[in-house]
C-alpha positions in Angstrom: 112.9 101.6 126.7 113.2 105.1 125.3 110.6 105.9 121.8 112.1 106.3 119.1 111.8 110.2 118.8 115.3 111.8 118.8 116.2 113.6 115.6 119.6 114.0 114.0 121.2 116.0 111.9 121.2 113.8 109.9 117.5 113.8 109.5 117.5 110.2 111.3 114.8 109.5 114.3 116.2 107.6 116.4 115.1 105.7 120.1 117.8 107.5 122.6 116.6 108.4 126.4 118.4 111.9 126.3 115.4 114.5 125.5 117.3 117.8 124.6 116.6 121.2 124.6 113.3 121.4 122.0 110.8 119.7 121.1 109.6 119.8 117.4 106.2 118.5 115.5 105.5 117.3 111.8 102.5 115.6 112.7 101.1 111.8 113.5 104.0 109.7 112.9 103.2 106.9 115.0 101.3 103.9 116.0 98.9 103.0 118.7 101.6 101.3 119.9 104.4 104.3 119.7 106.0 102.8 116.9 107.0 105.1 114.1 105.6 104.0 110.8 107.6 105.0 107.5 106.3 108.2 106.9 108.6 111.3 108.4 106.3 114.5 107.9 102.7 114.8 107.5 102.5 118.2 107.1 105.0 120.9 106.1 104.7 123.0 109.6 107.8 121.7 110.9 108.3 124.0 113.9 110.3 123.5 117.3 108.8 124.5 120.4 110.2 125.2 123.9 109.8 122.2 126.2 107.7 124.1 129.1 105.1 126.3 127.6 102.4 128.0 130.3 101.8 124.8 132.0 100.8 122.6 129.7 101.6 118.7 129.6 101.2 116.4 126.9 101.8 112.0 127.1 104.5 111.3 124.5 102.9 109.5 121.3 99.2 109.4 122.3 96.9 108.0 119.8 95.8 110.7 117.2 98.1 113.2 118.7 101.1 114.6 116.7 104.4 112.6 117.3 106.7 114.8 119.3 110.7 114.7 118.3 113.3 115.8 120.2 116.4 117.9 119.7 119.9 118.4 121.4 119.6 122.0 120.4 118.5 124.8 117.9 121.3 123.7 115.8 119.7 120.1 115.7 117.1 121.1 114.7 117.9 123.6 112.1 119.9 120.9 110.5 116.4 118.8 110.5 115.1 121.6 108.7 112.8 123.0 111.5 112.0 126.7 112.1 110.8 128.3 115.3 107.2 128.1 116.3 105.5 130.8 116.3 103.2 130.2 119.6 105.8 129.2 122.1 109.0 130.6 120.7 107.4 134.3 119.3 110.2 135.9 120.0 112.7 133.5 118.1 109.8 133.6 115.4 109.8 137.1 114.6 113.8 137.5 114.3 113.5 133.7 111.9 111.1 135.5 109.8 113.3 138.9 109.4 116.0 137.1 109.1 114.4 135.0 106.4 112.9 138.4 104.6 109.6 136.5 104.9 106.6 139.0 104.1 104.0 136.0 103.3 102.3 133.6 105.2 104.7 131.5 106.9 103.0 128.6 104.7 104.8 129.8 101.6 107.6 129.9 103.4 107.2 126.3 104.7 106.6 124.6 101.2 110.0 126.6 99.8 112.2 125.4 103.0 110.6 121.9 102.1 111.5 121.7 98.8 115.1 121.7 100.1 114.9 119.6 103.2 113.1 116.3 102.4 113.3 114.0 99.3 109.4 113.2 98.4 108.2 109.7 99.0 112.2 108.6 100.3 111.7 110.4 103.1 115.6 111.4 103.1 117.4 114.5 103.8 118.6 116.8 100.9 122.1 117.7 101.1 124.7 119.3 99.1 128.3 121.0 98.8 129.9 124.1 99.6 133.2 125.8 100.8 133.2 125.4 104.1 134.7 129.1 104.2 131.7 130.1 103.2 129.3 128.6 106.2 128.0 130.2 109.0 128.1 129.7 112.8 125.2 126.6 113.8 125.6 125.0 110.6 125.9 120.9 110.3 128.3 118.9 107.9 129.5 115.7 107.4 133.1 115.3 108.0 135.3 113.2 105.9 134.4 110.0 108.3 131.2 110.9 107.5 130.1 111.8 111.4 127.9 114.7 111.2 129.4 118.4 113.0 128.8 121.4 114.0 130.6 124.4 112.9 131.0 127.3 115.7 133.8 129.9 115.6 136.5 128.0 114.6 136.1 124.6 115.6 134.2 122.1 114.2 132.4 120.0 116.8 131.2 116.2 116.5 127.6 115.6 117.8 126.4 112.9 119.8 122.9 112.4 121.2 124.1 113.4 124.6 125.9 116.2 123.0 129.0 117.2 121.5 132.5 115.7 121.4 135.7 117.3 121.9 136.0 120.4 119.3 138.4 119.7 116.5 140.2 122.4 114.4 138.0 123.5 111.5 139.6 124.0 108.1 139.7 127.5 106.4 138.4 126.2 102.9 137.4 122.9 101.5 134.3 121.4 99.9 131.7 119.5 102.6 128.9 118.0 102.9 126.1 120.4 104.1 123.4 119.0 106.2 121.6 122.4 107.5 119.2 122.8 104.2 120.1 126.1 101.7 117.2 128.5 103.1 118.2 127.9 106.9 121.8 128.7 106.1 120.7 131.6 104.3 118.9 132.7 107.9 122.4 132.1 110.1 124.1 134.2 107.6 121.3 136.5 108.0 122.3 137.0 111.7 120.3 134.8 113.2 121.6 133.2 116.4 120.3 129.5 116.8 120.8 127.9 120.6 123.6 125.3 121.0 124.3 122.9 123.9 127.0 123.8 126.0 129.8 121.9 123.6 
């Protein structure tokens, strides 16, 4: 039976047995018995992080060990509202934080991009509206069904756990639902190039 460690774009965890491209950490989430408790974040370090990395190998939900999630893509996860890590993915760190016009610690950085992912104590996503004209390439919204997508060039893609849908046209204005928080928008339309599954 798969854990339930899959996020959404939706900033759901789910239990699905596709793993996806990343893998991402906010901390000790679950149970001695690999149940997630109610609690999404413990920290506000919410990185992603390559699935191979110099040998290493962890056991999924290990007592007192951080709580890996998993993540179709880069997209995914910048929807989730996690950045790079800065160990693994160095690279994709150091063109986040130009991108961002981050000149502090990274911490600063973390508790601003927090302030506009998470609701405190609820545990839920923050979202909010925009033109859809006016969104970058990687970014998720909901569509009027309510299904979460992803916009690339100019189609508009419907996610699935196993990956996306068949592309649908993508409107050249219209107010929608943004999922992707404010500050990792700000970074696509900065120039940063997040990694999608093959749609």
């Amino acid at each position: 039976m798969p854990l339930q460690n899959r996020v959404q774009p939706t900033g759901e965890i789910i239990a699905h047995p596709a793993r996806g491209q990343f893998m991402g950490n906010r901390g000790i989430l679950h149970d001695s018995e690999q149940r997630l408790g109610k609690a999404r974040w413990r920290h506000k370090a919410w990185v992603t992080c390559v699935l191979s990395f110099k040998g290493r190998h962890r056991a999924l939900m290990r007592p007192h060990n951080y709580t890996e999630l998993f993540f179709l893509d880069e997209a995914v996860a910048f929807a989730a509202g996690h950045r790079p890590c800065g160990e693994c993915r160095r690279a994709d760190y150091n063109q986040f934080r130009a991108a961002a016009e981050v000149t502090t610690p990274i911490a600063a950085y973390d508790a601003i991009l927090h302030a506009q992912r998470a609701v405190p104590r609820r545990y839920e996503q923050v979202r909010y509206t925009a033109d859809i004209a006016e969104l970058p390439d990687g970014v998720f919204i909901l569509s009027e069904t309510g299904a979460a997508h992803l916009l690339w060039e100019d189609k508009m893609l419907p996610y699935t756990p196993s990956g996306y849908g068949q592309p649908i046209h993508r409107p050249a204005r219209g107010t929608v639902t943004v999922l992707t928080p404010a500050p990792m928008v700000q970074v696509l339309q900065a120039g940063y190039k997040v990694q999608v599954a093959q749609p």
